[in-house]
FIKOLZA-1660 file (N, C-alpha, C; in steps of 0.1 Angstrom, whole numbers, plus 5000, padded with zeros to 4 digits):
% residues 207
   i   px   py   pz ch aa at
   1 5008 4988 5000  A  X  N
   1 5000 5000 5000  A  X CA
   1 5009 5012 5000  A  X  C
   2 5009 5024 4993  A  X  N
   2 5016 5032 4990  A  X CA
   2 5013 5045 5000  A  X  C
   3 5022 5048 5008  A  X  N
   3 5018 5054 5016  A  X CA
   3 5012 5072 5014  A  X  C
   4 5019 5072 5006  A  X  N
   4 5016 5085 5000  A  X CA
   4 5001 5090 4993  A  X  C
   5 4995 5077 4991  A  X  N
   5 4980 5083 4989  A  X CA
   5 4973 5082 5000  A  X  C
   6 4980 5077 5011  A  X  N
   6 4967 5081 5024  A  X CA
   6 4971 5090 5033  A  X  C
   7 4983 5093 5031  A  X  N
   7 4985 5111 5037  A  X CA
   7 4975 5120 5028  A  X  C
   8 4976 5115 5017  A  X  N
   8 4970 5127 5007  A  X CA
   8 4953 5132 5012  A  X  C
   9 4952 5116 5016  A  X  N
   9 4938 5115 5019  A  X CA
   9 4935 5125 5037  A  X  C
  10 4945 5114 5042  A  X  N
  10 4944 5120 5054  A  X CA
  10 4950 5138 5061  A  X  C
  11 4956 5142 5051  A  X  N
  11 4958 5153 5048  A  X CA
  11 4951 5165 5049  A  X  C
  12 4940 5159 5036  A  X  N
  12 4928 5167 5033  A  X CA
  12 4916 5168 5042  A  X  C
  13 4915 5156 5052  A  X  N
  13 4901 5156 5064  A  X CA
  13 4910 5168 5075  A  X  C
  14 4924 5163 5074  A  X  N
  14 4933 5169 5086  A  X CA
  14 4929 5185 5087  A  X  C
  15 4935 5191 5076  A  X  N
  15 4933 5202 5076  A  X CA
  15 4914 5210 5072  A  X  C
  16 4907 5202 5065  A  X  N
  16 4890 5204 5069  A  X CA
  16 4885 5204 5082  A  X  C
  17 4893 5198 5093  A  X  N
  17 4891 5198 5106  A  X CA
  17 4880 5199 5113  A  X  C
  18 4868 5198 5119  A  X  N
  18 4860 5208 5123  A  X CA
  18 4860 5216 5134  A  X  C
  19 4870 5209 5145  A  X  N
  19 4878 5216 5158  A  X CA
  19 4893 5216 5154  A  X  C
  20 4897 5228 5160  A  X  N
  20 4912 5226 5161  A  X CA
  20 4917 5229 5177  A  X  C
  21 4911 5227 5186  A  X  N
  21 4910 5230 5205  A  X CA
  21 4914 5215 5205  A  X  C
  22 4913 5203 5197  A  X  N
  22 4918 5189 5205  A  X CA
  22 4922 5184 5192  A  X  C
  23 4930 5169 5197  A  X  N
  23 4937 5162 5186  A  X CA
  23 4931 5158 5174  A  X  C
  24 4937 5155 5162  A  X  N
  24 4929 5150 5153  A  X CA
  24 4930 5136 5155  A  X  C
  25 4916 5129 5156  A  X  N
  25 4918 5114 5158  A  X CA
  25 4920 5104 5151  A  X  C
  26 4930 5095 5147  A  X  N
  26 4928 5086 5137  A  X CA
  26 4930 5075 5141  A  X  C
  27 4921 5066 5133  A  X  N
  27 4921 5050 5139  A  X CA
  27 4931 5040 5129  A  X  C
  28 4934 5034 5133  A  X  N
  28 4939 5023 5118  A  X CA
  28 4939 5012 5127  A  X  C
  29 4928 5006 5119  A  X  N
  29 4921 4991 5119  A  X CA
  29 4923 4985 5111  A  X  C
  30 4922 4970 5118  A  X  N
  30 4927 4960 5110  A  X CA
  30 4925 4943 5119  A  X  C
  31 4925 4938 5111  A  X  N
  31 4926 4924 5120  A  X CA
  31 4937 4918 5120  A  X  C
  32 4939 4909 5129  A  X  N
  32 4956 4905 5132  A  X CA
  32 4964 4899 5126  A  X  C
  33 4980 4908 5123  A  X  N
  33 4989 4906 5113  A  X CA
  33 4985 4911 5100  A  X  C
  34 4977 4923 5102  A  X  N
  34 4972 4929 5088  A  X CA
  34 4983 4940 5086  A  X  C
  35 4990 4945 5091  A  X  N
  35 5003 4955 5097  A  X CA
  35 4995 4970 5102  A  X  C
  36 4994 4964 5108  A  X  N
  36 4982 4982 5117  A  X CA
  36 4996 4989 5121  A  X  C
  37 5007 4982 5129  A  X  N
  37 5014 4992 5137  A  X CA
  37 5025 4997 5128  A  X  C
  38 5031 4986 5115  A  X  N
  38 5038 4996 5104  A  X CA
  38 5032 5006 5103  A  X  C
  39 5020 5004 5096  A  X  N
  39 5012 5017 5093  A  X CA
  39 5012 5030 5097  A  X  C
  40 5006 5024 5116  A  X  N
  40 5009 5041 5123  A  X CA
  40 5022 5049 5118  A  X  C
  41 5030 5040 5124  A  X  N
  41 5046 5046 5121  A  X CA
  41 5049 5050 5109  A  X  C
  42 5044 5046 5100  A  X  N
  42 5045 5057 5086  A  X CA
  42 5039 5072 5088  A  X  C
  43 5029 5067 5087  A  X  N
  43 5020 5077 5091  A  X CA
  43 5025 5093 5102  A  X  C
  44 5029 5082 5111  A  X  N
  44 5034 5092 5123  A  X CA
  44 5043 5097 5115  A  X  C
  45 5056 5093 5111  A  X  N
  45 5068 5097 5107  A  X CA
  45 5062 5109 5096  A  X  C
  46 5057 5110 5089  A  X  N
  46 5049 5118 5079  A  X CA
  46 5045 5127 5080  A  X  C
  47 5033 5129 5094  A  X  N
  47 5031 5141 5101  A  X CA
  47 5040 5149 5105  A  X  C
  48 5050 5141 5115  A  X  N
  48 5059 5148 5117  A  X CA
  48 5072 5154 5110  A  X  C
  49 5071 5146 5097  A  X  N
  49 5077 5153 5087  A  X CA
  49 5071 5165 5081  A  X  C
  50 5056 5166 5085  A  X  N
  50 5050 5178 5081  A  X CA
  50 5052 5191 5092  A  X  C
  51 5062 5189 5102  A  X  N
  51 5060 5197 5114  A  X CA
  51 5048 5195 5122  A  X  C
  52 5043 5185 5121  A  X  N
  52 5030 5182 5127  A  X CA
  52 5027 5171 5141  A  X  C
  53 5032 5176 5152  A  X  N
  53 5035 5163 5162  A  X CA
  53 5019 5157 5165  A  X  C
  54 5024 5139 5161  A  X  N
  54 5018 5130 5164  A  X CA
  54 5020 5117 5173  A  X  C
  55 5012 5115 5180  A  X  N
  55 5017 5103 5192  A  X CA
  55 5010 5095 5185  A  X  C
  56 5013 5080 5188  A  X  N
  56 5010 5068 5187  A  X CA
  56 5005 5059 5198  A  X  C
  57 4989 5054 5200  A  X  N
  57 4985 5046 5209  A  X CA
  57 4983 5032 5209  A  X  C
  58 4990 5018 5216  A  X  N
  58 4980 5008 5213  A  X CA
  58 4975 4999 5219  A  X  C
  59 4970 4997 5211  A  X  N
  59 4954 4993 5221  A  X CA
  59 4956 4980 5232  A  X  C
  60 4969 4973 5226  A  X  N
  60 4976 4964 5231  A  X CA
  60 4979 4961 5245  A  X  C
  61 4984 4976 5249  A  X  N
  61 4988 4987 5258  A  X CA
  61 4981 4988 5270  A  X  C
  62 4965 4982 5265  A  X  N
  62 4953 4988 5275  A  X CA
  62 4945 4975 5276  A  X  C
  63 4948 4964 5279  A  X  N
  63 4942 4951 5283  A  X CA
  63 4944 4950 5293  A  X  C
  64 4932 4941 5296  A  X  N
  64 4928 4939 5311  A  X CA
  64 4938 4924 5314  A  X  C
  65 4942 4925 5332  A  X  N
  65 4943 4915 5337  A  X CA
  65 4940 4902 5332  A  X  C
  66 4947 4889 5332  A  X  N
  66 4945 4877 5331  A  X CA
  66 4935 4874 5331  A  X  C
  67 4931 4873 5348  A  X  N
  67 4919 4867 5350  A  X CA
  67 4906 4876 5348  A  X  C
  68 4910 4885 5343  A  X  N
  68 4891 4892 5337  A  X CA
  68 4893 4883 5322  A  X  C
  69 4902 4880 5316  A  X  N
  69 4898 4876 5302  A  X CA
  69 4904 4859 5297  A  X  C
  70 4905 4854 5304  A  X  N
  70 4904 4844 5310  A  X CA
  70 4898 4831 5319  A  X  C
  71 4893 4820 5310  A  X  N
  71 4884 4814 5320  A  X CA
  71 4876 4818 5332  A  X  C
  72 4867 4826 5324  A  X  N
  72 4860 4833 5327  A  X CA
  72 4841 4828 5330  A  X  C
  73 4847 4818 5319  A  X  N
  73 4832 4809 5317  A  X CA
  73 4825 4810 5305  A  X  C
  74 4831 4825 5296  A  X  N
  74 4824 4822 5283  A  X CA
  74 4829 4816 5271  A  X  C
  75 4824 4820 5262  A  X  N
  75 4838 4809 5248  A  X CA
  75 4849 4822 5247  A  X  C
  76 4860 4812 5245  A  X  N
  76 4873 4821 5242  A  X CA
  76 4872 4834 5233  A  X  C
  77 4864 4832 5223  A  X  N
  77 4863 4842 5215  A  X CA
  77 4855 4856 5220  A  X  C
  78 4847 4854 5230  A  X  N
  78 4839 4861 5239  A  X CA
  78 4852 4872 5248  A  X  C
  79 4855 4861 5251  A  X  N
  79 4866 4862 5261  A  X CA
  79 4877 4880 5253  A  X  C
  80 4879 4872 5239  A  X  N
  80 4888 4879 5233  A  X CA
  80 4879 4900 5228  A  X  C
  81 4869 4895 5226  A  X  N
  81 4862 4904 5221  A  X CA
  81 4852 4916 5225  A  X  C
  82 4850 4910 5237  A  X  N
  82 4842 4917 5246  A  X CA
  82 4849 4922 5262  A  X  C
  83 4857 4908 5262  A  X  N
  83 4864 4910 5280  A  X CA
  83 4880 4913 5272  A  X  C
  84 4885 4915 5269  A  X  N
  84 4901 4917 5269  A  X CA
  84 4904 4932 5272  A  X  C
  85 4895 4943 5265  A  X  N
  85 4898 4952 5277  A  X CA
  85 4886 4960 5283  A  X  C
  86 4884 4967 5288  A  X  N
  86 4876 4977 5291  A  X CA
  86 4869 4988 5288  A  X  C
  87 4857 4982 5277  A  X  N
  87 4858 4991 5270  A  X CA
  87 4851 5001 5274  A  X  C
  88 4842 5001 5282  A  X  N
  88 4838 5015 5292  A  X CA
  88 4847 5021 5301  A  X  C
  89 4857 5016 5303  A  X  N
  89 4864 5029 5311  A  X CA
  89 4876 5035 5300  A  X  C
  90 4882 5027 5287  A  X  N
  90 4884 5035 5274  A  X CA
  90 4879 5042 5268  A  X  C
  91 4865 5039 5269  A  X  N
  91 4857 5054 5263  A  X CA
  91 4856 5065 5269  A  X  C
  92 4858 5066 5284  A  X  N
  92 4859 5075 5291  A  X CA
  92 4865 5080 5294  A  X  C
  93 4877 5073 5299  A  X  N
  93 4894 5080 5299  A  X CA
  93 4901 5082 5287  A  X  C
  94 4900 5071 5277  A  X  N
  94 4910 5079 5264  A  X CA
  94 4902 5087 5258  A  X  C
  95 4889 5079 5248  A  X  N
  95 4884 5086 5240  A  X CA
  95 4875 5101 5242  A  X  C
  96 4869 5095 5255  A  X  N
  96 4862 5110 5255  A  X CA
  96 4870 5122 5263  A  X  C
  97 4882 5119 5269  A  X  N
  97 4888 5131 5274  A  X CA
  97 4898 5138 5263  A  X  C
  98 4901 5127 5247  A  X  N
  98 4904 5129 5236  A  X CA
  98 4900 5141 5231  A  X  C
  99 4885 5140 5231  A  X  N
  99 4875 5154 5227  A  X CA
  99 4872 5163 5238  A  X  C
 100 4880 5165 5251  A  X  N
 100 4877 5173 5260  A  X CA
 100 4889 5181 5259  A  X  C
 101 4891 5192 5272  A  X  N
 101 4899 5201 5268  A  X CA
 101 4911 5197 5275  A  X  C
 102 4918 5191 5276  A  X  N
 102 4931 5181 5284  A  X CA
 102 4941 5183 5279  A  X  C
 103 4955 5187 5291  A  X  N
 103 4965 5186 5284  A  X CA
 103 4972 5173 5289  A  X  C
 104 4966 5164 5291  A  X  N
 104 4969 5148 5297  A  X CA
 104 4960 5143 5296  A  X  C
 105 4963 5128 5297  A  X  N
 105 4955 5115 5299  A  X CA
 105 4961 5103 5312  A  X  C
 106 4953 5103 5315  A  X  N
 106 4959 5090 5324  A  X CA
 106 4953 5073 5320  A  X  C
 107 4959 5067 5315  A  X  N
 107 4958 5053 5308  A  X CA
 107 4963 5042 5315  A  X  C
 108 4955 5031 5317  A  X  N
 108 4959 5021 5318  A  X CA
 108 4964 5009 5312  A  X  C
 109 4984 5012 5318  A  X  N
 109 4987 5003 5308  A  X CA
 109 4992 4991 5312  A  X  C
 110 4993 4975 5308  A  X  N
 110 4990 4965 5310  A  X CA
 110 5005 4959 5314  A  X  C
 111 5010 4957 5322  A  X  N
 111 5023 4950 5326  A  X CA
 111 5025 4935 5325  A  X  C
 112 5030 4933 5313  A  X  N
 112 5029 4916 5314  A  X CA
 112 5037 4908 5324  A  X  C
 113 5049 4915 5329  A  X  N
 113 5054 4903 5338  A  X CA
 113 5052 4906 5352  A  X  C
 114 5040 4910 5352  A  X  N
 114 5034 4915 5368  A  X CA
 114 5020 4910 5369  A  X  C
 115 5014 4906 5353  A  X  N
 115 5001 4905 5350  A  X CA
 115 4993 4918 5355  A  X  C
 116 4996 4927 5357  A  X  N
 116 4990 4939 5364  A  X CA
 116 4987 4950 5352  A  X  C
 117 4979 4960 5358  A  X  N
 117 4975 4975 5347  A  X CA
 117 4977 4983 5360  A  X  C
 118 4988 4993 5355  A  X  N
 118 4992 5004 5360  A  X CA
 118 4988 5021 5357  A  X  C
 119 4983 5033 5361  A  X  N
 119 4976 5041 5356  A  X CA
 119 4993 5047 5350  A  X  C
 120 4992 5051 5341  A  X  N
 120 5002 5064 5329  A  X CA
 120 5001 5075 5327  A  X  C
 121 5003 5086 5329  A  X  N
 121 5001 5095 5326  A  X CA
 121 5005 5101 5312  A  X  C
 122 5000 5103 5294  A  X  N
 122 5003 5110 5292  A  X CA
 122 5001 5124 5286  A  X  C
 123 5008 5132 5281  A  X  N
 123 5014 5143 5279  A  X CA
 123 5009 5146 5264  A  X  C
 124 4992 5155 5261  A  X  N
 124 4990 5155 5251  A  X CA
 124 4987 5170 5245  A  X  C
 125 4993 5176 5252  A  X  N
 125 4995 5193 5254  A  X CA
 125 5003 5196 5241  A  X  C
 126 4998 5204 5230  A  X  N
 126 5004 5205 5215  A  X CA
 126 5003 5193 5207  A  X  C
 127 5000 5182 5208  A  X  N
 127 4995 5173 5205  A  X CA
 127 4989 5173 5188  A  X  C
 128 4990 5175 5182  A  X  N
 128 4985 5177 5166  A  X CA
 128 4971 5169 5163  A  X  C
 129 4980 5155 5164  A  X  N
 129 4968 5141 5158  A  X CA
 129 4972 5129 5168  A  X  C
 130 4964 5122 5170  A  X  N
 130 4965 5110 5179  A  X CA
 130 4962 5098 5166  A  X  C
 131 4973 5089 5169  A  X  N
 131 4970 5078 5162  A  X CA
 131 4969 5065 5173  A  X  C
 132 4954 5055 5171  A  X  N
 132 4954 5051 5172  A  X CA
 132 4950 5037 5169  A  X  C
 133 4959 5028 5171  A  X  N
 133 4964 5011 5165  A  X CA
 133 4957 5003 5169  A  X  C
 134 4946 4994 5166  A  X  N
 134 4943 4981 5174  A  X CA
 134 4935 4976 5164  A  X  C
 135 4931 4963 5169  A  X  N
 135 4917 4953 5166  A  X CA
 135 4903 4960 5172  A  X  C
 136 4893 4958 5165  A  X  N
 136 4881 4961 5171  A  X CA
 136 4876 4981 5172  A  X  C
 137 4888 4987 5167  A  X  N
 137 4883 4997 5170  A  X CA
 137 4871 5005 5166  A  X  C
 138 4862 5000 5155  A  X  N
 138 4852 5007 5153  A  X CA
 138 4840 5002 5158  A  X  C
 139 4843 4994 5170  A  X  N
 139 4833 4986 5177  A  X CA
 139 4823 5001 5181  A  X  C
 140 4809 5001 5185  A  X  N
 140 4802 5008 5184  A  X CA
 140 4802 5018 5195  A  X  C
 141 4807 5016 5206  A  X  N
 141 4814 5020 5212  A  X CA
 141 4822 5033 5213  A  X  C
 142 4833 5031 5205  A  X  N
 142 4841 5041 5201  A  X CA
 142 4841 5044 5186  A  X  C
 143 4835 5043 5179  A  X  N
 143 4836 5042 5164  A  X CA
 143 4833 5061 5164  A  X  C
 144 4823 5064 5166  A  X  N
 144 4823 5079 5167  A  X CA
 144 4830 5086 5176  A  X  C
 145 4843 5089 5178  A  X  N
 145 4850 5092 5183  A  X CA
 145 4861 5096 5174  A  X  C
 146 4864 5087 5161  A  X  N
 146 4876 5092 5150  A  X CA
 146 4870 5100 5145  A  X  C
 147 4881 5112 5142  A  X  N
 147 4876 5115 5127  A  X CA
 147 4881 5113 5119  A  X  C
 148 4893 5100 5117  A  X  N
 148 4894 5094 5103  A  X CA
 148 4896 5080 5108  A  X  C
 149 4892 5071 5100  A  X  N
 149 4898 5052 5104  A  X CA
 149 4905 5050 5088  A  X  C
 150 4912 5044 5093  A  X  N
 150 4921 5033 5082  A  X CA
 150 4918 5022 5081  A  X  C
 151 4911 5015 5074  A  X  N
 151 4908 5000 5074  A  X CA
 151 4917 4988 5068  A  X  C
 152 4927 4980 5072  A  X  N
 152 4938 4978 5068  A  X CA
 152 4931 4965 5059  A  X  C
 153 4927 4965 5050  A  X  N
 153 4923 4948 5038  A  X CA
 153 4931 4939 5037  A  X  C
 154 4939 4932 5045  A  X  N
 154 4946 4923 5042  A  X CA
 154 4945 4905 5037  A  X  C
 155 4947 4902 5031  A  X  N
 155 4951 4886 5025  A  X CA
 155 4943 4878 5034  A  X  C
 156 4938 4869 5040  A  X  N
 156 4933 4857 5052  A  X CA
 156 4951 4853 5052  A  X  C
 157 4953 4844 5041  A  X  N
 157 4966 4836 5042  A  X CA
 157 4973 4844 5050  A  X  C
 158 4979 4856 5042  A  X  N
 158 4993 4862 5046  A  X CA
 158 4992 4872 5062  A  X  C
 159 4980 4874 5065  A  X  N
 159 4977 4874 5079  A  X CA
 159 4980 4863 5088  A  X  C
 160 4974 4854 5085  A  X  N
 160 4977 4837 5091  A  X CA
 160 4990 4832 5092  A  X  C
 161 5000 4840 5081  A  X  N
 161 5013 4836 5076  A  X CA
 161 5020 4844 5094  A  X  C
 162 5017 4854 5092  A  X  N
 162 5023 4862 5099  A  X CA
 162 5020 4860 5114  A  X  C
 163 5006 4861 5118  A  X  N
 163 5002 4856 5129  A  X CA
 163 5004 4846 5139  A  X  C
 164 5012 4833 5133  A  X  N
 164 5014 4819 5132  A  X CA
 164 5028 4820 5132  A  X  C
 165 5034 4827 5126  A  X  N
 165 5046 4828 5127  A  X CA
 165 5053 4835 5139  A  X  C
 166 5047 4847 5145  A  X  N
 166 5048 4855 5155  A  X CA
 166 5046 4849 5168  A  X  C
 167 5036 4845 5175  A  X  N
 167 5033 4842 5182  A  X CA
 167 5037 4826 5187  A  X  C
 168 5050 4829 5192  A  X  N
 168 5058 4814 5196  A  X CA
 168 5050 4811 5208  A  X  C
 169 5047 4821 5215  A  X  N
 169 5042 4821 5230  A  X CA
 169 5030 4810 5235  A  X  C
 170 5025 4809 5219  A  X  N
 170 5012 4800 5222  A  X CA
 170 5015 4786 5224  A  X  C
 171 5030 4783 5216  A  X  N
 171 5032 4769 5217  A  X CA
 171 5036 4766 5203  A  X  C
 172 5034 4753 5199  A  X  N
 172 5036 4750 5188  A  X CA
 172 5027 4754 5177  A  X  C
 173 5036 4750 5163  A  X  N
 173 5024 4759 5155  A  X CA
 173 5011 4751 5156  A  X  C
 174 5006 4739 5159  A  X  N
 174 4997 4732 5159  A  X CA
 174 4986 4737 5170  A  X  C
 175 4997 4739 5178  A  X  N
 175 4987 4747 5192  A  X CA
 175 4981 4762 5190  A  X  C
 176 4991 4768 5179  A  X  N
 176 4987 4785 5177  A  X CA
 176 4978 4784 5165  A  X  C
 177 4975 4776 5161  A  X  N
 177 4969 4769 5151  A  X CA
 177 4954 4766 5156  A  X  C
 178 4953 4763 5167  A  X  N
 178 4940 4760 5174  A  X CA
 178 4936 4771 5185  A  X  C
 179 4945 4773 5188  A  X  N
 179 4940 4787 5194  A  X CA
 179 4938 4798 5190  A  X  C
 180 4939 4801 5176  A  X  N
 180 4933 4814 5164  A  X CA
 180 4924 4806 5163  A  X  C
 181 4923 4794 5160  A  X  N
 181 4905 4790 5156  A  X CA
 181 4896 4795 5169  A  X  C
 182 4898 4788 5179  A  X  N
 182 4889 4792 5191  A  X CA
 182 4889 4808 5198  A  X  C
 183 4900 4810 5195  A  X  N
 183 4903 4827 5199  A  X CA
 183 4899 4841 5190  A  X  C
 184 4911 4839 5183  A  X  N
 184 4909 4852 5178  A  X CA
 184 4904 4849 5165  A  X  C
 185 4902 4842 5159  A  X  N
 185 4900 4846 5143  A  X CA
 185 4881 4842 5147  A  X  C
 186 4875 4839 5157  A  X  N
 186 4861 4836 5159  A  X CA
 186 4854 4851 5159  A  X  C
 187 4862 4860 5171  A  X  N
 187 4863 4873 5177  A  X CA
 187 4863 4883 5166  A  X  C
 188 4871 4881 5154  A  X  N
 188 4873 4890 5141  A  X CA
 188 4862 4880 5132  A  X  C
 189 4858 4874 5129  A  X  N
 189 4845 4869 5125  A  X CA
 189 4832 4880 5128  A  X  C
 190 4829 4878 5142  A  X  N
 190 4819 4886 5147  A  X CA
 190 4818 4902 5144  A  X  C
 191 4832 4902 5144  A  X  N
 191 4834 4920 5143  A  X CA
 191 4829 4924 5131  A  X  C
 192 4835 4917 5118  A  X  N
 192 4831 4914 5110  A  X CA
 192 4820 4918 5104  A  X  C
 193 4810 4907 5113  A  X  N
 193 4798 4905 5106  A  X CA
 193 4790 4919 5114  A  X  C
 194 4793 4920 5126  A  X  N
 194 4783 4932 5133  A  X CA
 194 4790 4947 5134  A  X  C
 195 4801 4947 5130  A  X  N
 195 4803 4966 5127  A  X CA
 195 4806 4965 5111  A  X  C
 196 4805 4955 5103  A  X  N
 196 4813 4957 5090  A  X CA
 196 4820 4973 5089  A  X  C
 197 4832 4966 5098  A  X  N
 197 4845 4979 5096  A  X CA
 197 4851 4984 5081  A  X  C
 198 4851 4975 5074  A  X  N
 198 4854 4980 5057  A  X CA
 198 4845 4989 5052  A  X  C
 199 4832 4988 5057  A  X  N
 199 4821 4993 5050  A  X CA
 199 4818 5009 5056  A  X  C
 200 4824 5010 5073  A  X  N
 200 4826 5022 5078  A  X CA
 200 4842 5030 5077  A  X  C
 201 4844 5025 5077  A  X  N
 201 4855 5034 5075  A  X CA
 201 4860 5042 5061  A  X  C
 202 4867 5053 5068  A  X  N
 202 4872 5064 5057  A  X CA
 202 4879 5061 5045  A  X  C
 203 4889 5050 5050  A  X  N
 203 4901 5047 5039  A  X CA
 203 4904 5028 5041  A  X  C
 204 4902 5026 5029  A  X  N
 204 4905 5008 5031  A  X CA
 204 4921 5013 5023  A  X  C
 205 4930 5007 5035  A  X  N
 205 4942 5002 5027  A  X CA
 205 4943 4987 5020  A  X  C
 206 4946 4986 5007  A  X  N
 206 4946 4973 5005  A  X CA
 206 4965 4970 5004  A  X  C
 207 4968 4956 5013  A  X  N
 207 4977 4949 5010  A  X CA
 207 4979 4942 4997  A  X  C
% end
């Protein structure tokens, strides 16, 4: 995907603006191993090549505890899509203080070798544009909250390629292999079918 036509694009909403008192919000969505976080970082680098400071958020960053999304009682994919983070206290601490008049945020970010979420403080005083990176973001929830999404189109395979290959942590590939069937690829199914994110969003990047 060429990056230069979705500055172009994103350029042109940037500066149509309708406020300029808070960040410009951008989403880039995608489902897993579609490259959402190359993306930001083009992106970012770009703004800021325009003299334009941009932070990068992800969503990664802001998952709940183990045991909230974890044997929990419902199906794994449940687990993944509805309990992994919070998504009522993200709407209220990132996204809606996003659109308020703040020169901070305080975020909860997820410490894996403590299994714990720690509150963060940051620093969005001059702030330009907020980019932010994850799965599920145009969940209904937060979907009105951007004023631009990136919807990343990628391959099934070469997502699978990547996904499978990355995540050693699950086990073998036979095991990470059954745990995207029961997990995550059930989770992006649903998303799928009940926000058709390609169909909302501003900009489909195709791989």
């Amino acid at each position: 995907m060429a990056i230069d036509q979705v500055m172009r694009t994103l350029f042109a909403h940037y500066t149509r603006r309708s406020s300029t008192n808070r960040p410009f919000i951008v989403g880039v969505d995608g489902l897993g191993g579609s490259g959402k976080t190359t993306l930001a970082r083009k992106v970012q680098q770009a703004f800021m090549f325009a003299k334009c400071d941009a932070v990068i958020l992800h969503m990664d960053d802001f998952i709940v505890e183990k045991s909230e999304r974890y044997g929990t009682g419902y199906e794994e994919w449940y687990e993944y899509y509805a309990l992994q983070w919070n998504v009522e206290q993200l709407r209220k601490e990132l996204f809606q203080r996003l659109h308020g008049d703040f020169n901070s945020i305080t975020l909860p970010f997820y410490e894996s070798n403590t299994d714990s979420v720690v509150p963060r403080n940051i620093q969005i005083d001059g702030v330009k544009v907020v980019l932010i990176e994850g799965v599920f973001l145009q969940r209904k929830e937060w979907r009105n909250f951007f004023d631009f999404v990136i919807f990343l189109d990628c391959p099934p395979e070469l997502r699978t390629e990547r996904v499978i290959g990355r995540d050693t942590y699950l086990g073998d590939e036979r095991a990470r292999v059954e745990k995207y069937k029961r997990r995550y690829w059930l989770a992006e199914d649903h998303y799928l079918l009940h926000e058709n994110p390609a169909g909302q969003a501003d900009y489909i990047g195709r791989i």
